[in-house]
PDB file of N, CA, C and O in Angstrom:
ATOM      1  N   UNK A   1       0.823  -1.190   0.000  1.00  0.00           N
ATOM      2  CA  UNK A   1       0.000   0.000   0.000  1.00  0.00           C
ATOM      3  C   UNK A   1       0.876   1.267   0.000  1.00  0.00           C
ATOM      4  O   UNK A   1       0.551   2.298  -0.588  1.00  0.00           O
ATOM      5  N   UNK A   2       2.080   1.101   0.747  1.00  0.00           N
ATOM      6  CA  UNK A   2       2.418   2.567   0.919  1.00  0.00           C
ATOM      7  C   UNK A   2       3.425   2.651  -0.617  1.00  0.00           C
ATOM      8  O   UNK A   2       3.170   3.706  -1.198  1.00  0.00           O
ATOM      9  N   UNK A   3       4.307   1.934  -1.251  1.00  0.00           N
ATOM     10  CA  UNK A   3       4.228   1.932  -2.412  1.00  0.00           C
ATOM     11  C   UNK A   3       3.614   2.314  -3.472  1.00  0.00           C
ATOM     12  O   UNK A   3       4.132   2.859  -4.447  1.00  0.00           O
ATOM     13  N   UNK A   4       2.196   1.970  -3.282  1.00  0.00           N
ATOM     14  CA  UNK A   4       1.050   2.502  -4.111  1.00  0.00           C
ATOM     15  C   UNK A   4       1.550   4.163  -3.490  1.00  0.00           C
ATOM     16  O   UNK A   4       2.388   4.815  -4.114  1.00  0.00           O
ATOM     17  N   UNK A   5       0.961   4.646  -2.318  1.00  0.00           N
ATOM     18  CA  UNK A   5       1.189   6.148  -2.132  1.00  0.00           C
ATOM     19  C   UNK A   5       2.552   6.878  -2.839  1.00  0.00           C
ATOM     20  O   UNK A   5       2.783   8.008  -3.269  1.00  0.00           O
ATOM     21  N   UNK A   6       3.155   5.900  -2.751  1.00  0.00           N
ATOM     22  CA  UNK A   6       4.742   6.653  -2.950  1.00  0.00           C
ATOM     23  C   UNK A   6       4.814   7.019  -4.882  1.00  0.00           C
ATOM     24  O   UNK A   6       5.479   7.910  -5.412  1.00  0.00           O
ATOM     25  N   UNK A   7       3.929   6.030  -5.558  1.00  0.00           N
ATOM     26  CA  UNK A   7       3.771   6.117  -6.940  1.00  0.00           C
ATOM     27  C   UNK A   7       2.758   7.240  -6.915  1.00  0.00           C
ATOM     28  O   UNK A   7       3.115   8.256  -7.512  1.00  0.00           O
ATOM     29  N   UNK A   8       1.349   7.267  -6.240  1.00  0.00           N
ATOM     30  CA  UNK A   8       0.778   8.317  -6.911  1.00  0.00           C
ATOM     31  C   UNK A   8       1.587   9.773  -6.387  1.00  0.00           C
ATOM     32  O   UNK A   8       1.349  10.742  -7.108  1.00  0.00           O
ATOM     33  N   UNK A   9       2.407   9.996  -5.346  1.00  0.00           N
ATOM     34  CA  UNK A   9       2.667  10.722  -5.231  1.00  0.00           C
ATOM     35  C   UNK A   9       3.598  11.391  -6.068  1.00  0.00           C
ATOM     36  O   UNK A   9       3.720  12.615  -6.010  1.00  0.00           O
ATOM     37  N   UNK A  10       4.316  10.630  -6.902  1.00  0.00           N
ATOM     38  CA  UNK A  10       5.489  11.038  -8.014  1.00  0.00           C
ATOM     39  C   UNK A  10       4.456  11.357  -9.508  1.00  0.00           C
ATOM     40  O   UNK A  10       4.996  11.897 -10.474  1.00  0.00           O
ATOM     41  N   UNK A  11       3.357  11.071  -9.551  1.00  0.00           N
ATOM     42  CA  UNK A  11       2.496  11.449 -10.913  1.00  0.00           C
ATOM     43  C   UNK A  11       2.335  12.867 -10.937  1.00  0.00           C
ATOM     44  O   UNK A  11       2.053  13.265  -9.807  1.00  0.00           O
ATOM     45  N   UNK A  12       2.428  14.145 -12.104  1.00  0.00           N
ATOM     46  CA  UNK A  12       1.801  15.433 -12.217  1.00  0.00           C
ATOM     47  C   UNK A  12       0.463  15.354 -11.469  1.00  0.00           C
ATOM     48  O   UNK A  12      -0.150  14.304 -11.280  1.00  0.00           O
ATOM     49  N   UNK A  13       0.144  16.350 -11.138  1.00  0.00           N
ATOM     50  CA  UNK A  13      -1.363  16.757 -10.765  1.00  0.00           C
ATOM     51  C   UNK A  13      -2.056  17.077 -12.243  1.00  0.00           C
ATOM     52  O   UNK A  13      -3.254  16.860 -12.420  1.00  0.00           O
ATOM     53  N   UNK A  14      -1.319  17.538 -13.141  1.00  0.00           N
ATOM     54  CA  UNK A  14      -1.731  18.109 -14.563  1.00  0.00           C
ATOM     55  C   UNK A  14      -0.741  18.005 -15.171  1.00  0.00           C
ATOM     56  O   UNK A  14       0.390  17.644 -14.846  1.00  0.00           O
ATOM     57  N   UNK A  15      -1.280  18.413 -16.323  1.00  0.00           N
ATOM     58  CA  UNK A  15      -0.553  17.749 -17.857  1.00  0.00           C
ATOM     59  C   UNK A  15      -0.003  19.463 -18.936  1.00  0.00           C
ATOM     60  O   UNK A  15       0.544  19.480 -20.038  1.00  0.00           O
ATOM     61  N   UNK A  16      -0.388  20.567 -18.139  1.00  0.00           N
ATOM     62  CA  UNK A  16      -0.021  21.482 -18.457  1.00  0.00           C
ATOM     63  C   UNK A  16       1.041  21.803 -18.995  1.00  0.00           C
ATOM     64  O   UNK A  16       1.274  22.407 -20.042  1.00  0.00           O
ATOM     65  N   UNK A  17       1.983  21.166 -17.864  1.00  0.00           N
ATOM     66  CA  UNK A  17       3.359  21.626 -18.720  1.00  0.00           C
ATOM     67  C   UNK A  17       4.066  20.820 -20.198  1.00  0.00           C
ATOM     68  O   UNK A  17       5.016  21.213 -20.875  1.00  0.00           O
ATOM     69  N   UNK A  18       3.465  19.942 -20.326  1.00  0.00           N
ATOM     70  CA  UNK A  18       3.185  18.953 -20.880  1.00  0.00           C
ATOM     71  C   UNK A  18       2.645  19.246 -22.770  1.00  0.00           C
ATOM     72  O   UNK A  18       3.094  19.018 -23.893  1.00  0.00           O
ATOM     73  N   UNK A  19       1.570  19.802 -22.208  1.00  0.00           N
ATOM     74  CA  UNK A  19       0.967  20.747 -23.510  1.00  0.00           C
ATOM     75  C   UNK A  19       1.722  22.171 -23.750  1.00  0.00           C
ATOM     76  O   UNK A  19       1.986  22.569 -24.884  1.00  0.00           O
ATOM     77  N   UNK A  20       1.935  22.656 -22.961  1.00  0.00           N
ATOM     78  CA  UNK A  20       2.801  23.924 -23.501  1.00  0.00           C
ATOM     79  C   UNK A  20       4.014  23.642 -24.011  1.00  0.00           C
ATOM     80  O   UNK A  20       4.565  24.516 -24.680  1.00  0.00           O
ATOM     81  N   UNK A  21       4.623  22.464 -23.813  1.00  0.00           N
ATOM     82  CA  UNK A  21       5.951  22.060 -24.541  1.00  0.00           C
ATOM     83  C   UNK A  21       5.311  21.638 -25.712  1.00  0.00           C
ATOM     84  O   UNK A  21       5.906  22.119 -26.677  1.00  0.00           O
ATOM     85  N   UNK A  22       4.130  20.784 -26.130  1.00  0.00           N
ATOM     86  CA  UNK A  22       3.890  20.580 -27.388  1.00  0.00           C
ATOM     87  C   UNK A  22       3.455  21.946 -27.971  1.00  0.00           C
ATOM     88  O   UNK A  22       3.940  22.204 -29.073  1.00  0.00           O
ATOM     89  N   UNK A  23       2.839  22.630 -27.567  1.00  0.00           N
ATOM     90  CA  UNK A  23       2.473  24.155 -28.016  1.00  0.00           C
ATOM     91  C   UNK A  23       3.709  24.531 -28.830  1.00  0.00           C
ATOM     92  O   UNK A  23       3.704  24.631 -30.056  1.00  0.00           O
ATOM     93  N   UNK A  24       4.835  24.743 -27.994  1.00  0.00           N
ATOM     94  CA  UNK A  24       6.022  25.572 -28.398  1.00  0.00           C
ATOM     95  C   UNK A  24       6.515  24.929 -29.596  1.00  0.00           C
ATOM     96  O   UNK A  24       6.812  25.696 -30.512  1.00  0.00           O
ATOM     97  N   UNK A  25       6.716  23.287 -29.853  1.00  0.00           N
ATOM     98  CA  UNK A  25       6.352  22.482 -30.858  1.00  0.00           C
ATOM     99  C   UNK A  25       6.242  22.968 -32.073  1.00  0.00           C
ATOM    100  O   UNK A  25       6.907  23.088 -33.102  1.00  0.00           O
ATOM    101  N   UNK A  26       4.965  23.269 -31.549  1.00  0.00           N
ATOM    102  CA  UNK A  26       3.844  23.872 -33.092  1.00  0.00           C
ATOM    103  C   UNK A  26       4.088  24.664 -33.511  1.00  0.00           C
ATOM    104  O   UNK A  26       4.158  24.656 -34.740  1.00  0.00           O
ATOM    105  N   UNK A  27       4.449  26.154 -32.607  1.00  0.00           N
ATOM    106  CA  UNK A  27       4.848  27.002 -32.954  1.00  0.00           C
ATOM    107  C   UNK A  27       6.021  27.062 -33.952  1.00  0.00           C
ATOM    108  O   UNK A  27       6.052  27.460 -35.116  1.00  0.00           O
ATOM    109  N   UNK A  28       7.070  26.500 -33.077  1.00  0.00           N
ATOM    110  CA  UNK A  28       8.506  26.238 -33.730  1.00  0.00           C
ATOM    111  C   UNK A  28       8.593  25.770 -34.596  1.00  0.00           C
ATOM    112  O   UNK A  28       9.334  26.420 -35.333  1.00  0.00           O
ATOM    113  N   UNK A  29       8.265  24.964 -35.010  1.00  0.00           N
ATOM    114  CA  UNK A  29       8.042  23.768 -36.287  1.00  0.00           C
ATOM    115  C   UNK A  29       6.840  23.911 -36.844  1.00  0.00           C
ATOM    116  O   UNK A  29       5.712  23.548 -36.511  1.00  0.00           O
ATOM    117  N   UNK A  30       7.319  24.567 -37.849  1.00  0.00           N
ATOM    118  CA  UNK A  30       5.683  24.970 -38.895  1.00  0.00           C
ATOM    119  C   UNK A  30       6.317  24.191 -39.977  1.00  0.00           C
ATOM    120  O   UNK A  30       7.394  23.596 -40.030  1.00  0.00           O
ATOM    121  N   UNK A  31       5.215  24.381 -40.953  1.00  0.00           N
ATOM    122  CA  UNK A  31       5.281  23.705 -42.151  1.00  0.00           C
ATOM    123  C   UNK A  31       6.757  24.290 -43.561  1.00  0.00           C
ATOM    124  O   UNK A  31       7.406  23.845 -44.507  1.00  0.00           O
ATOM    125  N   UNK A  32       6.616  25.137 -43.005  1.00  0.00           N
ATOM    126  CA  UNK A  32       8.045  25.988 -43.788  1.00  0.00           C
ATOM    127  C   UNK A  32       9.601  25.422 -43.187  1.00  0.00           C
ATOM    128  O   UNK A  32      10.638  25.243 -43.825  1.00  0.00           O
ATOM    129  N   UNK A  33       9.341  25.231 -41.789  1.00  0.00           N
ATOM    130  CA  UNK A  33      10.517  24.934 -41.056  1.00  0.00           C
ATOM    131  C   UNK A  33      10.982  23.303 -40.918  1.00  0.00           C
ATOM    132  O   UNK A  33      12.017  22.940 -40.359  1.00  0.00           O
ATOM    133  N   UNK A  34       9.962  22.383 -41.569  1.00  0.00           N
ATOM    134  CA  UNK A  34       9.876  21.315 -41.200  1.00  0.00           C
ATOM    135  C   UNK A  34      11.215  20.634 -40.786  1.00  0.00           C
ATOM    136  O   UNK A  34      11.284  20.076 -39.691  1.00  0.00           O
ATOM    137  N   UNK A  35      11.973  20.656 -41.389  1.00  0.00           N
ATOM    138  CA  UNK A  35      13.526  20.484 -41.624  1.00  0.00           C
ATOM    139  C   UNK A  35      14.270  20.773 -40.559  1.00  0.00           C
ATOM    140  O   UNK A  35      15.481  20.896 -40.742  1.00  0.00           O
ATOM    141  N   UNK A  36      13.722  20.944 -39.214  1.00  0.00           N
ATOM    142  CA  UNK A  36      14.576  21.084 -38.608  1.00  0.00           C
ATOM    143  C   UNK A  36      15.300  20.092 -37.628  1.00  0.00           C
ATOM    144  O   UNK A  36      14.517  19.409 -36.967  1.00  0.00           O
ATOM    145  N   UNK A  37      16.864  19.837 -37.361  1.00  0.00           N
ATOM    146  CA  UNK A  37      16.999  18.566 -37.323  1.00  0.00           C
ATOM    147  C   UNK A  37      16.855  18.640 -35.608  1.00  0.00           C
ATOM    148  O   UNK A  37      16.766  19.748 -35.079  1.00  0.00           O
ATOM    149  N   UNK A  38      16.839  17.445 -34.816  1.00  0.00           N
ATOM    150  CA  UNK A  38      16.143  17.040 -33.288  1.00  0.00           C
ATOM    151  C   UNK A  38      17.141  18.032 -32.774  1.00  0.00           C
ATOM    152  O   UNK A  38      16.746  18.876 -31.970  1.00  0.00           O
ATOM    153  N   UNK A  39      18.253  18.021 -33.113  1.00  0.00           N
ATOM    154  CA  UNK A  39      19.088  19.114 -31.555  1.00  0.00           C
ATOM    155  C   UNK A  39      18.294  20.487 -31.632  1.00  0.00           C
ATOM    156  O   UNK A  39      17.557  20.890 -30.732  1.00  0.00           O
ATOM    157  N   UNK A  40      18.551  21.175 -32.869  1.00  0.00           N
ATOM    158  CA  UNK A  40      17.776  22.412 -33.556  1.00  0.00           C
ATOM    159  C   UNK A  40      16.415  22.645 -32.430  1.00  0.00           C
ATOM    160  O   UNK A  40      16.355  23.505 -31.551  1.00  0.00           O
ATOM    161  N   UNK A  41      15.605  21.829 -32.691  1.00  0.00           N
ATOM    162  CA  UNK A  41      14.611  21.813 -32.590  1.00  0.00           C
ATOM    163  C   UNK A  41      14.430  21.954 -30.759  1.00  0.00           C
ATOM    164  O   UNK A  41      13.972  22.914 -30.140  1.00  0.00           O
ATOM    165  N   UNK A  42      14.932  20.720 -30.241  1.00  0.00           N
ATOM    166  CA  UNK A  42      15.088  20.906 -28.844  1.00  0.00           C
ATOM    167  C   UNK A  42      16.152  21.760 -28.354  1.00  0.00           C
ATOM    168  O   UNK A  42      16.803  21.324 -27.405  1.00  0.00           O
ATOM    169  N   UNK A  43      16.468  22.980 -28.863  1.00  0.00           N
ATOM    170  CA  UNK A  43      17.505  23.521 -28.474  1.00  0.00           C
ATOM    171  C   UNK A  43      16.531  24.857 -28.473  1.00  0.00           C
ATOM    172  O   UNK A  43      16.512  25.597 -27.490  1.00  0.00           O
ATOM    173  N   UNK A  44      15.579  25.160 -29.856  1.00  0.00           N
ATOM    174  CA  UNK A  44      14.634  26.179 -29.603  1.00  0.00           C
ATOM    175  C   UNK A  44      13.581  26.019 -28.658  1.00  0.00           C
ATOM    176  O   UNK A  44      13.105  27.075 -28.240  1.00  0.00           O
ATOM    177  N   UNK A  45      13.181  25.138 -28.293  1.00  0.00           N
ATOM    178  CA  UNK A  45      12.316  24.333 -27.209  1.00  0.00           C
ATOM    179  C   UNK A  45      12.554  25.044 -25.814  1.00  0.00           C
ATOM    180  O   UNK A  45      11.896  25.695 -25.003  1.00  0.00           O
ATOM    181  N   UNK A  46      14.039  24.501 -25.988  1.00  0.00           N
ATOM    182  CA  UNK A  46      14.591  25.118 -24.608  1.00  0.00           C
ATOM    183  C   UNK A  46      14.331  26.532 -24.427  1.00  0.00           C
ATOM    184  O   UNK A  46      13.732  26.898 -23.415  1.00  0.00           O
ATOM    185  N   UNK A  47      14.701  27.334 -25.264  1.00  0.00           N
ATOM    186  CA  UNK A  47      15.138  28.757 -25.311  1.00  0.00           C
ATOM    187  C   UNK A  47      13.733  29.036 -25.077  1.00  0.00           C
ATOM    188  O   UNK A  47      13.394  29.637 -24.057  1.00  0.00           O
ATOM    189  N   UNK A  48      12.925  28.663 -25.904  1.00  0.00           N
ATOM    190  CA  UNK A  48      10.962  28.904 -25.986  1.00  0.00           C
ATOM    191  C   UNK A  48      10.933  29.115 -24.313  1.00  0.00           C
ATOM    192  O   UNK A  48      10.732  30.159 -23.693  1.00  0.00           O
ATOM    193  N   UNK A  49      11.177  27.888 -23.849  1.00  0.00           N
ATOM    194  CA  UNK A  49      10.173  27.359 -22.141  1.00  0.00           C
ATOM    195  C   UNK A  49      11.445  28.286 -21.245  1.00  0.00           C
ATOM    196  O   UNK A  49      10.819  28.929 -20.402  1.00  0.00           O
ATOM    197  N   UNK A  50      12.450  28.494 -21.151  1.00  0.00           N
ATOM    198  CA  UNK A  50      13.595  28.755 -20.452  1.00  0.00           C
ATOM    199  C   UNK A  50      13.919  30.397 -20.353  1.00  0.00           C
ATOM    200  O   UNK A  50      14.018  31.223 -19.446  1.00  0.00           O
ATOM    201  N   UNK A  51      14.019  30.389 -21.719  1.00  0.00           N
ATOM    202  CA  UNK A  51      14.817  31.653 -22.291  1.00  0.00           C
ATOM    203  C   UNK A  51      14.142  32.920 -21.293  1.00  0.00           C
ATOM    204  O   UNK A  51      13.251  32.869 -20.446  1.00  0.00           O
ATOM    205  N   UNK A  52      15.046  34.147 -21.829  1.00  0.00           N
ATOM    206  CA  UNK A  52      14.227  35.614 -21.306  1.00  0.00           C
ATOM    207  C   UNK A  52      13.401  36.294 -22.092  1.00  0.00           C
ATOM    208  O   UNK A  52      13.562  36.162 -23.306  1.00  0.00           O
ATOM    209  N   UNK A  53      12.476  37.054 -21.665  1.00  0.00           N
ATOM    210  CA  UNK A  53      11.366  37.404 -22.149  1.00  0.00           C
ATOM    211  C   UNK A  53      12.299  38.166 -23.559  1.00  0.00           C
ATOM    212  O   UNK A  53      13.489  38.291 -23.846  1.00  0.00           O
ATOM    213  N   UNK A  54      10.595  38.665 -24.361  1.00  0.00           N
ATOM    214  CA  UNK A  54      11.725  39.624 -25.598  1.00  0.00           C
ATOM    215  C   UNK A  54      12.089  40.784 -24.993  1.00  0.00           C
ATOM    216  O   UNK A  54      13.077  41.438 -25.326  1.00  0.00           O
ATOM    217  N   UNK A  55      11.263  41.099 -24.034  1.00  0.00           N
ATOM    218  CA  UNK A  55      12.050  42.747 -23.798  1.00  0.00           C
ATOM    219  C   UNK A  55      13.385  42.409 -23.098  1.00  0.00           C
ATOM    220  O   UNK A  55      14.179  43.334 -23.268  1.00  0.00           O
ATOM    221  N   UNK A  56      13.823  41.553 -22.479  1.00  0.00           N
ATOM    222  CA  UNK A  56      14.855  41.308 -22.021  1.00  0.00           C
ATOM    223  C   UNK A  56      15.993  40.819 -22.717  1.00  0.00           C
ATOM    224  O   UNK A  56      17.159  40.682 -22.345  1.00  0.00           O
ATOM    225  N   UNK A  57      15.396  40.566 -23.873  1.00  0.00           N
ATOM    226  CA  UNK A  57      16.421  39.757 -24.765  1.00  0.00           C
ATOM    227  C   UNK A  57      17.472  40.951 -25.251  1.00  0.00           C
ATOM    228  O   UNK A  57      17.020  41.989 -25.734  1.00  0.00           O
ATOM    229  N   UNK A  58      18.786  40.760 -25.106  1.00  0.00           N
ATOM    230  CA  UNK A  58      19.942  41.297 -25.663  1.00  0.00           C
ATOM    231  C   UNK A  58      21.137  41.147 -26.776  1.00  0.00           C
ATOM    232  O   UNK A  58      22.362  41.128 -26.656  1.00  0.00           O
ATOM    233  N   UNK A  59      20.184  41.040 -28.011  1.00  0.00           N
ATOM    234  CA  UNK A  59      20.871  40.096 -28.816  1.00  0.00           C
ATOM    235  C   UNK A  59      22.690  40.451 -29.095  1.00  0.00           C
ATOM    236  O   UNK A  59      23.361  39.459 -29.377  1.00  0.00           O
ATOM    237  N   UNK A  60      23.264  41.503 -29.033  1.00  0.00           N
ATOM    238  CA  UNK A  60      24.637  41.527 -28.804  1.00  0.00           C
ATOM    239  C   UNK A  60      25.175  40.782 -27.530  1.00  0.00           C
ATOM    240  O   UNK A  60      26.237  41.327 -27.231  1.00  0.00           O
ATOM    241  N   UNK A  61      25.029  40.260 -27.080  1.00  0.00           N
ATOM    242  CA  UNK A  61      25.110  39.377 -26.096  1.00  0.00           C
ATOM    243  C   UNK A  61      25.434  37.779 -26.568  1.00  0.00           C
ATOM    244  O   UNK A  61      26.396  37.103 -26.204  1.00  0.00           O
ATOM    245  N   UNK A  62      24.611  37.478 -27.262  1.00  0.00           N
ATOM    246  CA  UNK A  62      24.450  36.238 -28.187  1.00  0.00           C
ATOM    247  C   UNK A  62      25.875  36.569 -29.354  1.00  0.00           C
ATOM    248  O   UNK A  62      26.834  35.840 -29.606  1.00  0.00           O
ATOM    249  N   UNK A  63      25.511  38.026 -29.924  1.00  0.00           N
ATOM    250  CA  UNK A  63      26.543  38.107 -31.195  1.00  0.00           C
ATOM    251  C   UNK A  63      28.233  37.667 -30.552  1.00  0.00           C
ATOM    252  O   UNK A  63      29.079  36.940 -31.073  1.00  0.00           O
ATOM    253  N   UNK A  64      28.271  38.306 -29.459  1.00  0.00           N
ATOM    254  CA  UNK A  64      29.463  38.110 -29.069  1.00  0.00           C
ATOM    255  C   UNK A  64      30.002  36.801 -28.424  1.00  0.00           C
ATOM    256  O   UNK A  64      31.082  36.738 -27.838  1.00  0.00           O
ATOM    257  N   UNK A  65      29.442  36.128 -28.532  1.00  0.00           N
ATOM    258  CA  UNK A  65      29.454  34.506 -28.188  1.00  0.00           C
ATOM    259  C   UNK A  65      29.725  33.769 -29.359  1.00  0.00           C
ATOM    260  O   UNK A  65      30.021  32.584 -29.208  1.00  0.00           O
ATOM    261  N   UNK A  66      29.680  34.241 -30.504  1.00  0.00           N
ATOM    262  CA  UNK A  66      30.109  33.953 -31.961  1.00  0.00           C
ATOM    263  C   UNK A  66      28.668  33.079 -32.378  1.00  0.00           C
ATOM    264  O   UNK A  66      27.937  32.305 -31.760  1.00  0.00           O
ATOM    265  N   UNK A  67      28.681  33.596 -33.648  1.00  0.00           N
ATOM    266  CA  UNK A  67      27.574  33.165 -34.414  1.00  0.00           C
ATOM    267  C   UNK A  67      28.004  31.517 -35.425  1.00  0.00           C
ATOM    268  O   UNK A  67      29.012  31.652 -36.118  1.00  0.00           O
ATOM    269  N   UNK A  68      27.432  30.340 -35.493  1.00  0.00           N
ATOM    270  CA  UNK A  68      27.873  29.365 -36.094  1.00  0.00           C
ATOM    271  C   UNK A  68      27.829  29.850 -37.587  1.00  0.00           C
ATOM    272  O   UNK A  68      26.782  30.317 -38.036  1.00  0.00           O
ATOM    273  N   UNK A  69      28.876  29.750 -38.300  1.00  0.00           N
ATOM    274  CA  UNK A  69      28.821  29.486 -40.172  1.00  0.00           C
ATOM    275  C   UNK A  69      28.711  27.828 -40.606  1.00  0.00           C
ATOM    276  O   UNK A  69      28.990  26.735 -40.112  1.00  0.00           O
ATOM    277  N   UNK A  70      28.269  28.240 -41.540  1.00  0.00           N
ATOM    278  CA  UNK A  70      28.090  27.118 -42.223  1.00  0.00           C
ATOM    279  C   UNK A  70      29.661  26.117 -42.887  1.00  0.00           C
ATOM    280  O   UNK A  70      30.569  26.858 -43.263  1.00  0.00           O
ATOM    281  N   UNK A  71      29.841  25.123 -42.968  1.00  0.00           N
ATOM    282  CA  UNK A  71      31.023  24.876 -43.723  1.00  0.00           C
ATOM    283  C   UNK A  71      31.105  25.681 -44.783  1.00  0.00           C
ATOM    284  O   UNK A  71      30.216  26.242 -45.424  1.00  0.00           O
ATOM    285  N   UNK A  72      32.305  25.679 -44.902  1.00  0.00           N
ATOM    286  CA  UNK A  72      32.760  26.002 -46.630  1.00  0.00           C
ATOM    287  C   UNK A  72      32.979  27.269 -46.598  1.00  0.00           C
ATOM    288  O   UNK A  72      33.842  27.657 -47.386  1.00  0.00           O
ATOM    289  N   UNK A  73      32.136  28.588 -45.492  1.00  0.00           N
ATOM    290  CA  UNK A  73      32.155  29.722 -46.024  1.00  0.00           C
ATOM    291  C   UNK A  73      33.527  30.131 -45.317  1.00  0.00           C
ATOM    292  O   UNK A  73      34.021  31.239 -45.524  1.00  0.00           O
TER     293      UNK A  73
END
């Protein structure tokens, strides 16, 4: 029995956070973007649920952390 307690006690109460990660999903990955490969994707995920708001966002901050190129260039 107390096993049983110890399991329901580790279950969500809700599934909220749950759906807002698929939300961000949807958002992120539209039909134009399809292509984007799993790190990509869970890496904007992160930034989506994690990141700082836009007014907070400082994008020279990012620039100076160096921007990735592509091979070749």
């Amino acid at each position: 029995m107390l096993h049983l307690v110890e399991i329901m006690l580790m279950l969500p109460i809700s599934s909220a956070e749950c759906e807002r990660a698929f939300s961000a999903q949807k958002r992120i990955k539209s039909d134009t973007r399809s292509y984007l490969s799993v790190e990509r994707l869970s890496d904007l995920m992160l930034i989506s649920a994690e990141g700082p708001e836009m007014e907070e966002f400082i994008p020279d901050e990012v620039l100076e952390c160096g921007w990735p190129t592509r091979r070749g260039d």
